[in-house]
VEXDREN-2710 file (C-alpha; in Angstrom, 1 decimal):
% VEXDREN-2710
k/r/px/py/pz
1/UNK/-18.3/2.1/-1.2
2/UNK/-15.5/1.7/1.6
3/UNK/-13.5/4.8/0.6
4/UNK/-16.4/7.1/0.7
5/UNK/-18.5/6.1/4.0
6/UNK/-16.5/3.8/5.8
7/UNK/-17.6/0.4/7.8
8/UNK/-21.0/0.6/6.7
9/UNK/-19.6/-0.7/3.2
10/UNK/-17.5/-2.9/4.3
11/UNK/-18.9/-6.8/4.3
12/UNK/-17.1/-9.0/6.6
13/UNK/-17.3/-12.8/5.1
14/UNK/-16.8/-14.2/1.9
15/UNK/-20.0/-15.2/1.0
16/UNK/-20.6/-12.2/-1.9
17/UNK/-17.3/-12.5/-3.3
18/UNK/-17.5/-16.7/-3.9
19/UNK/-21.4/-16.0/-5.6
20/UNK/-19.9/-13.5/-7.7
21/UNK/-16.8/-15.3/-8.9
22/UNK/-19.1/-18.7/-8.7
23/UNK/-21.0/-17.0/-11.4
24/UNK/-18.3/-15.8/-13.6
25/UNK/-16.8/-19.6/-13.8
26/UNK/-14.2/-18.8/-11.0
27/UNK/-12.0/-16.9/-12.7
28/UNK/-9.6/-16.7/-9.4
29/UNK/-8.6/-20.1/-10.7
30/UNK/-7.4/-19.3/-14.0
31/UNK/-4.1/-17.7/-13.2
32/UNK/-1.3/-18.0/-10.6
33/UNK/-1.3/-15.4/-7.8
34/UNK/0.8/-14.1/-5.4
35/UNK/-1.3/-12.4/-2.5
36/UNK/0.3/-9.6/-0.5
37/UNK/-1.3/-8.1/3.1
38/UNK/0.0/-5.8/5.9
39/UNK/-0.9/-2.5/7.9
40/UNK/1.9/-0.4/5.5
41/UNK/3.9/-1.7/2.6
42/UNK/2.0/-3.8/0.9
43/UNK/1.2/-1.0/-2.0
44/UNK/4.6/-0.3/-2.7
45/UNK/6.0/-4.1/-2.3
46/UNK/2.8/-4.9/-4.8
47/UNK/4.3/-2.8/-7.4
48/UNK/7.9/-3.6/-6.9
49/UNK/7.4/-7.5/-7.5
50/UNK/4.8/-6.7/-10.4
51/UNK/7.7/-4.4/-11.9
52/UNK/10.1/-7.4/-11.3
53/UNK/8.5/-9.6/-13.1
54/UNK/7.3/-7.6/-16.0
55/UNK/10.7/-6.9/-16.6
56/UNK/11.2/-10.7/-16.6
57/UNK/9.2/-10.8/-19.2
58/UNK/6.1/-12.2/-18.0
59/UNK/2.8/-10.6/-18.5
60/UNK/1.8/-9.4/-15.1
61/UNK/-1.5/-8.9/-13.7
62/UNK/-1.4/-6.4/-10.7
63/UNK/-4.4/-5.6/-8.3
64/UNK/-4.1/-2.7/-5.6
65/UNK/-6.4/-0.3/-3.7
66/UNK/-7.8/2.2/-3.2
67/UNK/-6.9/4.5/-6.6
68/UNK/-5.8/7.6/-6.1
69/UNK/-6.7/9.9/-9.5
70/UNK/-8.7/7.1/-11.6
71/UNK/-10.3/3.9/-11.3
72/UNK/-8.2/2.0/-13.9
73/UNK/-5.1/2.3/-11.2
74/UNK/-6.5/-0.6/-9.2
75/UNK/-6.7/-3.0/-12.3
76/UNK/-3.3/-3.2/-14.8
77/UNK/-1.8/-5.5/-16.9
78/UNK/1.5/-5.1/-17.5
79/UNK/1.4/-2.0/-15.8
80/UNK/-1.5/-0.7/-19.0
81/UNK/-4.3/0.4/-16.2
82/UNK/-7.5/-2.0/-17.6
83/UNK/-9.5/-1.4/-20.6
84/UNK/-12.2/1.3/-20.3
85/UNK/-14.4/-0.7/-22.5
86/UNK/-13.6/-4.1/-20.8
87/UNK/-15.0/-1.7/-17.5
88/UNK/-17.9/-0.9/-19.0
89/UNK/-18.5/-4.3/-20.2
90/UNK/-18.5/-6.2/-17.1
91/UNK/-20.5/-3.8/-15.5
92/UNK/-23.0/-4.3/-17.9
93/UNK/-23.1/-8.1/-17.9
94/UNK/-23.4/-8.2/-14.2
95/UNK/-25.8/-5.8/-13.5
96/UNK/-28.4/-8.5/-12.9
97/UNK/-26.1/-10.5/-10.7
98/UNK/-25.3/-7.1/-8.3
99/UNK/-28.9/-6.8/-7.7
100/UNK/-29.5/-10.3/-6.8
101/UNK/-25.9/-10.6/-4.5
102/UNK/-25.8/-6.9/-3.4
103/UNK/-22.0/-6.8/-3.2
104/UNK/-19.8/-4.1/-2.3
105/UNK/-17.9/-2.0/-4.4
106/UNK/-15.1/-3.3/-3.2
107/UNK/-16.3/-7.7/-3.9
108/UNK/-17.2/-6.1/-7.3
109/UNK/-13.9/-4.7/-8.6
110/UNK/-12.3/-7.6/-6.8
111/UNK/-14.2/-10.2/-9.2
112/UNK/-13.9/-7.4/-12.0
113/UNK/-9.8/-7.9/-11.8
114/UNK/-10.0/-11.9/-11.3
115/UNK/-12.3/-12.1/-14.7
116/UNK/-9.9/-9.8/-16.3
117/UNK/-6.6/-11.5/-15.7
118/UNK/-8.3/-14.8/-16.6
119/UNK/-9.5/-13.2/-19.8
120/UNK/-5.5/-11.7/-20.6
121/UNK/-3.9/-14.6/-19.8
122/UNK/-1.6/-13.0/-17.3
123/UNK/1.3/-15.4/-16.3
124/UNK/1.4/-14.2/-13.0
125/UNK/-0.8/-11.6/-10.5
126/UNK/-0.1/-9.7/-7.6
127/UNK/-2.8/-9.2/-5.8
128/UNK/-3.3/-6.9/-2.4
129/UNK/-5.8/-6.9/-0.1
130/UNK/-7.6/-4.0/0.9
131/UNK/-8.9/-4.7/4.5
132/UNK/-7.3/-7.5/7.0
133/UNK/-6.8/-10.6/4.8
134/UNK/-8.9/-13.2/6.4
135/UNK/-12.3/-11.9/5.3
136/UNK/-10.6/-10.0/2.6
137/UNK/-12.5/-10.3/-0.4
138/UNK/-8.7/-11.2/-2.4
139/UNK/-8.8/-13.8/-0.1
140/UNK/-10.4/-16.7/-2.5
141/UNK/-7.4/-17.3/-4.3
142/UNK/-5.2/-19.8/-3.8
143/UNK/-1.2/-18.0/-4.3
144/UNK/2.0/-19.6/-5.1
145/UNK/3.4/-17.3/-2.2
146/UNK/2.2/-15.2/0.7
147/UNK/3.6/-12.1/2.1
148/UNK/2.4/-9.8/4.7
149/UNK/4.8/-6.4/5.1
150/UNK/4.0/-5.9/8.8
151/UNK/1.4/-5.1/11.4
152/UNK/0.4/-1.8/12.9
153/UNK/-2.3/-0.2/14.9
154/UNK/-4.9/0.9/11.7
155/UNK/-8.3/-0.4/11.3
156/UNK/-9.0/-1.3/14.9
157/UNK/-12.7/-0.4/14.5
158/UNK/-13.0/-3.5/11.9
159/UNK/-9.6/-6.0/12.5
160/UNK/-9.2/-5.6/16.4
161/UNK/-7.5/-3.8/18.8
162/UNK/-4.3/-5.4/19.8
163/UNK/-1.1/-6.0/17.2
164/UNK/-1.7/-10.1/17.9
165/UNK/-5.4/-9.6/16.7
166/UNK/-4.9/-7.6/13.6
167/UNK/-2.1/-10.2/13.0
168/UNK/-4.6/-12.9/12.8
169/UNK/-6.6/-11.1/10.5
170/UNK/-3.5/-10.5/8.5
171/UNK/-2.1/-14.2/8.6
172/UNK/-5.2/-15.4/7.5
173/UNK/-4.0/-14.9/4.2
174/UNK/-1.4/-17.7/4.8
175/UNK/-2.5/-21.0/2.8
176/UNK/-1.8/-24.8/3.1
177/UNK/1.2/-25.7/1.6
178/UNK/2.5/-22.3/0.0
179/UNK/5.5/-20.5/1.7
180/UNK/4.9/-17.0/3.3
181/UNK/7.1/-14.3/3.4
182/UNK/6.9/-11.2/6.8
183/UNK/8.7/-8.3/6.0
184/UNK/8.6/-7.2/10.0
185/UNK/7.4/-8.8/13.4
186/UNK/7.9/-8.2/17.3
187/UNK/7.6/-11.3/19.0
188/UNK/3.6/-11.2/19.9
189/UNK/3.1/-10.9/16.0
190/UNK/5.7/-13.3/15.5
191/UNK/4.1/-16.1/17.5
192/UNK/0.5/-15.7/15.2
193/UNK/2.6/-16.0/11.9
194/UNK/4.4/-18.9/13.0
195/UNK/1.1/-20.4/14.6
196/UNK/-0.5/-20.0/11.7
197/UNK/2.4/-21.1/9.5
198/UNK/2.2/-24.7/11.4
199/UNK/-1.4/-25.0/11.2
200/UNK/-1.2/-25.0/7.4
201/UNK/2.1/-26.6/7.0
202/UNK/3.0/-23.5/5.1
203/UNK/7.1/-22.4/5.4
204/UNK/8.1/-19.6/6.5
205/UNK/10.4/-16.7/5.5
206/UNK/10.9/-14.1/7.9
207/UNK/12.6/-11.0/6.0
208/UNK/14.6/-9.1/9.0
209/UNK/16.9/-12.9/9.4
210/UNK/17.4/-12.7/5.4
211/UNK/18.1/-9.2/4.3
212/UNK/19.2/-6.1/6.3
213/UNK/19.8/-2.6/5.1
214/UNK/23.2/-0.9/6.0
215/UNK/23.1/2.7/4.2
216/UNK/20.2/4.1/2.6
217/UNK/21.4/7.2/0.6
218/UNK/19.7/10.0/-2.1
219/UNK/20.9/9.9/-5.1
220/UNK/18.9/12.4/-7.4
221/UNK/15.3/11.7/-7.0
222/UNK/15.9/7.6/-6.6
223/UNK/16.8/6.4/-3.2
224/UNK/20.0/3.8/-3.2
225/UNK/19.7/1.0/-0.6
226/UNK/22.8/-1.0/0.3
227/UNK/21.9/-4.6/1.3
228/UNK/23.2/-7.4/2.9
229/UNK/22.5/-11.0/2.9
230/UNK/22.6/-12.0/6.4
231/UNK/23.4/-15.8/5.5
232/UNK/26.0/-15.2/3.0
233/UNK/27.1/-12.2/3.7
234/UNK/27.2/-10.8/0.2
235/UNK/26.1/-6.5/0.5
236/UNK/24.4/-5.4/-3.0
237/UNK/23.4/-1.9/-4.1
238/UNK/20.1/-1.2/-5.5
239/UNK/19.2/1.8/-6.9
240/UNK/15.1/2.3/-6.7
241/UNK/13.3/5.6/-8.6
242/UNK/11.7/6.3/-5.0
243/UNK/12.3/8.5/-2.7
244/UNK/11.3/7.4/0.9
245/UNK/14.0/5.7/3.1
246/UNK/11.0/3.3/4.1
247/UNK/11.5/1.6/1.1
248/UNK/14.5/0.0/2.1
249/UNK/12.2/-2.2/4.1
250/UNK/10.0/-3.0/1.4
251/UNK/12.5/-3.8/-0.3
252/UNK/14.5/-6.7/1.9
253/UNK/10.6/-8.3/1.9
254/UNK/10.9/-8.0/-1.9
255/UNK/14.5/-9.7/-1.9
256/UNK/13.7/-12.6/0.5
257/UNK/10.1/-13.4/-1.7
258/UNK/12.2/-13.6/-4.9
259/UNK/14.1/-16.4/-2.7
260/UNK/11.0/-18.1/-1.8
261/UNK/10.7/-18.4/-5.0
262/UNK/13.6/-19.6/-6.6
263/UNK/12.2/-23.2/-7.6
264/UNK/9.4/-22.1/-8.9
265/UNK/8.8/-22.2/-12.5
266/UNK/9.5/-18.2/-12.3
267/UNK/13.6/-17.5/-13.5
268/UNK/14.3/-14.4/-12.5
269/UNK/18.1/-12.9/-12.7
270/UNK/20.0/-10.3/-10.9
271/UNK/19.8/-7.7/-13.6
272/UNK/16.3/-7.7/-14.1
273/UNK/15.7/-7.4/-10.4
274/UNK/18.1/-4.4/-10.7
275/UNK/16.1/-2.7/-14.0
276/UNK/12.6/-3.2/-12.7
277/UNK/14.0/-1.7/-9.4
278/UNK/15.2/1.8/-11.0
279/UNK/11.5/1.9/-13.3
280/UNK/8.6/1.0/-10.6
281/UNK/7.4/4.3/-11.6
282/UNK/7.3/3.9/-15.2
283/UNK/6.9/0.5/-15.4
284/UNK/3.6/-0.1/-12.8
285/UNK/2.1/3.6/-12.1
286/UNK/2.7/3.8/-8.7
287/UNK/2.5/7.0/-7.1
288/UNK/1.9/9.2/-3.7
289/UNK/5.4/7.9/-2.1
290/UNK/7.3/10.4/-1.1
291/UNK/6.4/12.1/-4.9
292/UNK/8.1/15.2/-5.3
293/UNK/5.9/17.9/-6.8
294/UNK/7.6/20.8/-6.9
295/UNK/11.1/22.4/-5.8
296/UNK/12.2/25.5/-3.5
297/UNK/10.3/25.5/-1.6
298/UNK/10.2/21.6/-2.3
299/UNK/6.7/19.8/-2.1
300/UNK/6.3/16.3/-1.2
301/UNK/2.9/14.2/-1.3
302/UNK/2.6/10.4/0.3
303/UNK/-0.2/8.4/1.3
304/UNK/0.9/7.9/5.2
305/UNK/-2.7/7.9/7.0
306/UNK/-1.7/6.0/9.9
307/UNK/0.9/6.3/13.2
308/UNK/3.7/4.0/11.4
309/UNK/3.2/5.5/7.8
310/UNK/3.8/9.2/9.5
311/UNK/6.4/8.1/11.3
312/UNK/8.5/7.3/8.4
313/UNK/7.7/10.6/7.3
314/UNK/9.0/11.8/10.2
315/UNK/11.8/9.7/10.3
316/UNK/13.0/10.5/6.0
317/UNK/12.3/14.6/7.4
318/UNK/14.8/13.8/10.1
319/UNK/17.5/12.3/8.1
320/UNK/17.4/14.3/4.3
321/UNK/16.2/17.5/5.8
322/UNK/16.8/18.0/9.8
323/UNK/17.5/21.9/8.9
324/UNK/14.6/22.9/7.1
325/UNK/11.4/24.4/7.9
326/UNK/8.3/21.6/7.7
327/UNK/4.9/22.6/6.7
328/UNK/2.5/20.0/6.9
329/UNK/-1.0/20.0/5.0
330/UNK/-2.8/17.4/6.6
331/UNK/-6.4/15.7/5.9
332/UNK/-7.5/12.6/7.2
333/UNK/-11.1/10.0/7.1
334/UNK/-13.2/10.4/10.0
335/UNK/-12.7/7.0/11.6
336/UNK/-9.2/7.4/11.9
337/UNK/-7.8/7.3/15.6
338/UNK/-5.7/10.8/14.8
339/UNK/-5.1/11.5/18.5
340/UNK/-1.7/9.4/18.5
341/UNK/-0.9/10.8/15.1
342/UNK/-1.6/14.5/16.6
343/UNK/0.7/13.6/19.3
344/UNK/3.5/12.5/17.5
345/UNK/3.7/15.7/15.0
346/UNK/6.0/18.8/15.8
347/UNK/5.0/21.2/17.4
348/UNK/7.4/23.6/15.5
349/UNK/6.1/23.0/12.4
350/UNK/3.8/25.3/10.5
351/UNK/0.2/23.1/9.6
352/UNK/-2.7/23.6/7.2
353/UNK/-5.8/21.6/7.8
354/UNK/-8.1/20.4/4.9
355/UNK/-10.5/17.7/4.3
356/UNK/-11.4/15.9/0.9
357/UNK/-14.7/15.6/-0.5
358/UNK/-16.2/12.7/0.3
359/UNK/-18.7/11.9/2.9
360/UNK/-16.0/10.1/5.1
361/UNK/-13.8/13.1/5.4
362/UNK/-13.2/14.5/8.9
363/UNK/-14.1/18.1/8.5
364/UNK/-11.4/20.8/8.1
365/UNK/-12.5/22.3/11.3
366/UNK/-12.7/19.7/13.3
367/UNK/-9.3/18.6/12.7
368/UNK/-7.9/22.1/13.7
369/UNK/-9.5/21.7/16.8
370/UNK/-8.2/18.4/17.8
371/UNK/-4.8/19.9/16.5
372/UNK/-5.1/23.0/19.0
373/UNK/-5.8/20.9/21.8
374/UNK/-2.2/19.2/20.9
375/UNK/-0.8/22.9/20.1
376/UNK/-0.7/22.3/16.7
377/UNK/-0.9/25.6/15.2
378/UNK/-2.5/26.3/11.8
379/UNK/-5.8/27.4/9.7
380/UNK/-7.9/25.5/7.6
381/UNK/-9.4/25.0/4.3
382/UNK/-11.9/23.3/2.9
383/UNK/-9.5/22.6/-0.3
384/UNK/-6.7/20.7/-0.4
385/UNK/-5.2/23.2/-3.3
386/UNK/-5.7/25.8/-1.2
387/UNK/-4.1/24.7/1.4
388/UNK/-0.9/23.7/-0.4
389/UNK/-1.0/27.4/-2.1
390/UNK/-1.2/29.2/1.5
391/UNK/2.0/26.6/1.9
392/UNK/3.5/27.9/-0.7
393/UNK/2.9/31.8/0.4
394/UNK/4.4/30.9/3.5
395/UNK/7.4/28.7/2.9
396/UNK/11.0/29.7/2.0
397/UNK/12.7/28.4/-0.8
398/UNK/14.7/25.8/1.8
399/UNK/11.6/25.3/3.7
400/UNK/9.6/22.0/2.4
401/UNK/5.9/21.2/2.7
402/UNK/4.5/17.7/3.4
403/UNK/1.1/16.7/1.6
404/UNK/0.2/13.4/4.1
405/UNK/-2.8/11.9/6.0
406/UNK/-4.9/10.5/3.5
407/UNK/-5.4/8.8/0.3
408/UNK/-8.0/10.9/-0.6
409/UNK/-6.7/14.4/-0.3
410/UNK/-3.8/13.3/-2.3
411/UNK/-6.3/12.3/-4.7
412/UNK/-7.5/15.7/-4.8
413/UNK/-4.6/17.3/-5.8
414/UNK/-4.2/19.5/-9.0
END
């Protein structure tokens, strides 16, 4: 299992993934798709497009990873996380089949989620990959639309170390003849897309010459993003029940896929884009973005693991709250390159180190040492709970304390 030990789990061709689903009848085949990659993003984007079109009325398969409190978050139909008994069922049936193809856990839930939406009927899936997208396991589908969010420096052990390689990983998700949507490029990334793009004679939609965000503002706990349509002109407000200022970018890749797909079969109107937009919460789970625990001292938990997810952490800190007092409880997995995260923290800032408890956790310990040698000051605990309580101790009522670094620890959170 990927989440718990890393690259040893993780199986880097296709081959498991096409026996499994060979096997099942090819149950990738029975539904539409739309198939979603990049370093950061594609979670939230996932769950904004599968809010869109549930409020469009169309049932709506969505598949994301990993889960953060229970299993049944990677799987959901119309935002319902899957059927306990349709878990156990599958599991059952293919229990013969696992020991004969040995696939991962990852190639297993994969196939688990094609065999369910089949099953449901779903009118539509979004579907995100969990590593790369070339020799993603997702990556047997064939979508009506491709987007990747961006490209960023996470993985390198298993995608490559350059942004141009870890682009080609990405764009492998691109397909012949079906449009692809990037949220954000530099031009070395750029030139792979667009390489990639012509090889399959797929269009291309790039989201930063569509959409661009003019004022992002806090309104309550919902985060109001005032767009503009490049072409046109035309500046619309949209009012989303998240609170990171990230989302604004998320969201222009959102507005320019719904373009892409304006001949499609799929009608899709203003005011439902607008609904679905104010209830991603409610309407498709989705959590550990910029959630909001607990006020004065406030309490904030996201999923950043990597240098350009804690940077937008840094960046929403710098804009809501450049007054207040930031202590950071921070955990992180033990193939993570943390150096230039270290490096990029405050050094004013108050820190408590923890670990979660999984065998792919970098210990407690050992992250407070890497920390000192960037003189990041803290102590450590060997509970994530614990360490937001010592927070809590410590903090003023206008001070505010940042939950990041991991999936996992979040996970672990009372």
């Amino acid at each position: 299992m990927y989440s718990k030990i890393g690259q040893r789990a993780y199986k880097a061709d296709l081959d498991n993934i096409i026996a499994l689903c060979s096997a099942l009848g090819n149950p990738q085949n029975k539904f539409k798709s739309i198939h979603i990659a990049g370093t950061n993003g594609k979670g939230s984007t996932s769950h904004m497009l599968a809010s869109i079109f549930q409020h469009s009325g169309y049932k709506t398969g969505l598949y994301t990873s990993p889960h953060v409190k229970e299993f049944g978050e990677r799987i959901r139909r119309n935002g319902e996380m899957i059927d306990e008994d349709f878990v156990i069922a599958f599991t059952e049936k293919t229990k013969q089949l696992c020991k004969d193809i040995q696939p991962s856990f990852f190639e297993l839930t994969v196939a688990m989620a094609f065999d369910f939406f089949a099953k449901e009927k779903i009118d539509i899936a979004i579907i995100e990959t969990g590593l790369g997208g070339r020799l993603d396991s997702t990556n047997i589908i064939s979508p009506i639309l491709s987007v990747i969010t961006n490209i960023g420096y996470d993985h390198m052990n298993l995608l490559g170390n350059t942004l141009p390689e870890i682009a080609f990983e990405k764009a492998g998700i691109i397909k012949s003849n079906t449009p692809v949507v990037i949220g954000s490029t530099n031009h070395d990334t750029r030139q792979v897309f667009l390489k990639k793009a012509h090889n399959e004679s797929a269009s291309v939609y790039f989201a930063e010459e569509k959409f661009t965000c003019l004022k992002v503002s806090k309104a309550d706990n919902h985060l109001q993003c005032d767009i503009k349509e490049i072409e046109s002109g035309i500046v619309d407000s949209y009012l989303l029940d998240l609170s990171g200022m990230y989302q604004a970018k998320n969201l222009c890749t959102v507005l320019t896929a719904l373009n892409a797909l304006r001949n499609t079969e799929y009608k899709i109107d203003k005011s439902c884009v607008k609904n679905a937009l104010q209830n991603i919460k409610g309407t498709t789970g989705l959590i550990g973005r910029w959630d909001i625990i607990s006020n004065n001292p406030l309490v904030v938990y996201d999923v950043a693991h990597n240098k350009e997810g804690i940077q937008e952490v840094l960046n929403q800190l710098n804009q809501f709250h450049p007054n207040s007092s930031v202590h950071f409880v921070l955990g992180f997995v033990n193939d993570k390159d943390i150096s230039g995260i270290l490096n990029m923290l405050p050094k004013n800032a108050s820190y408590y180190f923890t670990n979660a408890h999984i065998p792919r956790a970098l210990a407690h310990d050992d992250l407070k040492k890497s920390a000192d040698e960037n003189n990041l000051i803290g102590k450590s605990y060997n509970d994530v709970n614990d360490a937001i309580d010592a927070a809590k101790k410590a903090a003023k009522e206008s001070d505010i304390i940042i939950v990041c670094g991991s999936f996992f620890i979040i996970g672990e959170i009372r």
